[in-house]
N, C-alpha and C positions, 0 to 999 in steps of 0.2 A: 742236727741231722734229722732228717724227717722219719721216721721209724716205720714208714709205710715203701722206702725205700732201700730197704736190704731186709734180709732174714737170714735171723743165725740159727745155725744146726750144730747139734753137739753127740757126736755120736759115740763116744766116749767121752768122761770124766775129765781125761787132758788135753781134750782137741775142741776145737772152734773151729766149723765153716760159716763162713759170712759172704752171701750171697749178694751182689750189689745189683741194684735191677739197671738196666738201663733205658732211657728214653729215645724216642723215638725223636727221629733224627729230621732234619727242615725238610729231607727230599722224601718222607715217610718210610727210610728204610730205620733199622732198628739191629742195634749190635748185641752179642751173644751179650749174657751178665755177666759183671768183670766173679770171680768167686778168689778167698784169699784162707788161710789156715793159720791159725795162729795154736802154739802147742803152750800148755802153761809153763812158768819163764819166760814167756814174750816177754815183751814189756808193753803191748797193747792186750793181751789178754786179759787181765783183768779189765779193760774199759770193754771190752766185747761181750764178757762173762755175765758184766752186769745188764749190758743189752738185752742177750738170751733171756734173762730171768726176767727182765720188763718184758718183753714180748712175749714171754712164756702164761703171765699174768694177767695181760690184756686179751691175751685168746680165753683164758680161764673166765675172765670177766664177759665176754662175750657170751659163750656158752652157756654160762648162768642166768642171764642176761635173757635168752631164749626160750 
C-alpha cells in the first residue's frame, strides 16, 4: 500500500485513526476519505501501529532533511 495514501493519527496510546485519502473520480468528482479506528486488541492494530511509526519517521526524516 502506497503510504502517501492514508495517514494514521494516534491520539491516544490505544487508538489508531487511519485516514484513507481518496481519488478522484473519472467524472472529476472526489469522495469524502473513507477514516477507520482500530483500539489495541484489534487484530489489524498492530499492522497500523507499525504504519504510524514508519510515517511518524519519514516526516522526521524530512524535517531533518530541511
Amino acid at each position: 500500500m502506497n503510504p502517501e495514501s492514508y495517514v494514521v493519527e494516534r491520539p491516544n496510546r490505544a487508538v489508531l485513526i487511519v485516514r484513507m485519502r481518496s481519488k478522484p473520480r473519472a467524472d472529476g468528482r472526489q469522495l469524502p476519505d473513507a477514516s477507520f479506528t482500530f483500539r489495541y486488541g484489534d487484530p489489524q492494530y498492530d499492522l497500523w501501529e507499525r504504519r504510524y511509526w514508519e510515517q511518524r519517521q519519514r516526516r522526521e526524516e524530512e524535517l531533518a532533511s530541511r
